[in-house]
N, C-alpha and C positions, 0 to 999 in steps of 0.2 A: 107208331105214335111218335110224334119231334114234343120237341121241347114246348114249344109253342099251345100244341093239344093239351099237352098237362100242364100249363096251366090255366086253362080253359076248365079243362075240370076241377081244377084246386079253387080258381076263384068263384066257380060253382056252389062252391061251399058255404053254405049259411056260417055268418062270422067272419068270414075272407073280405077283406070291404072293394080289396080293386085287385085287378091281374098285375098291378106294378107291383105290390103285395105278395101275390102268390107267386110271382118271380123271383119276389127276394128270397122269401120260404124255400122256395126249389134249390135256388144260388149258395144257401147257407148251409142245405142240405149233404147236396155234391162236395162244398168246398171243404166239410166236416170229415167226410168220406175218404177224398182225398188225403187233408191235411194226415188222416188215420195212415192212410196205407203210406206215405210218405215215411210215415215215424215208424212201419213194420207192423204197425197193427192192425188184427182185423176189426171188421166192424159185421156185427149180426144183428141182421132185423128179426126179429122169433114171426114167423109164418110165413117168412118172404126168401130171407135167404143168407152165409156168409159171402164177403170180399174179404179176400187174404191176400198177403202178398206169396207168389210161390217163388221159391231161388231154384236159379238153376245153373248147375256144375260146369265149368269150363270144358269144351270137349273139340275135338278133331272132325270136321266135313271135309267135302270134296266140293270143287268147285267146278259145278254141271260142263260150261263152257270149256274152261283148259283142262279139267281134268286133275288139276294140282289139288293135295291137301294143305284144307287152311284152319287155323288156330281159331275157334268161334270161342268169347268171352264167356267166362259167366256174367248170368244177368239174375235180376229181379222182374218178374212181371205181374200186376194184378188178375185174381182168379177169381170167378165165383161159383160158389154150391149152392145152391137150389133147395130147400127145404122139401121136406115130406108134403108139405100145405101147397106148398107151390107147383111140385112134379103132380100132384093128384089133381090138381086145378087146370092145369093143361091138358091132360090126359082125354 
């Protein structure tokens, strides 16, 4: 599904008046989501799922090509968990 599909469905919705509408609904969505994990916090929808940020420890690779070890940073990346609602709905 793109972005586009949803909101095809959203503006499906009795009370949605136009898709430039359900656009912005989605936009304000994501950007809430975002702004969240920006500032480290998660964000839980209850029957859908968490977005966390997970950190990750600075550590030592190898680099396939030469062969040499190289210093990989620590980082931050967004993660998400999947609710019990949601693993059993795919299932």
């Amino acid at each position: 599904m793109t972005k586009a599909d949803l909101i095809d469905k959203i503006a499906a919705v009795e009370g949605i008046p136009t898709k430039k509408v359900a656009g912005e609904v989605i936009d304000a969505v994501f950007g809430a989501l975002k702004k969240a994990l920006a500032k480290g916090d998660s964000f839980t929808f209850q029957g859908f799922g968490t977005f966390k940020v997970q950190k990750y420890a600075a550590r030592t690779g190898v680099n396939l090509q030469t062969g040499k070890k190289i210093q990989i940073p620590a980082s931050k990346r967004p993660k998400f968990v999947a609710s019990k609602g949601l693993k059993d709905a795919v299932k």
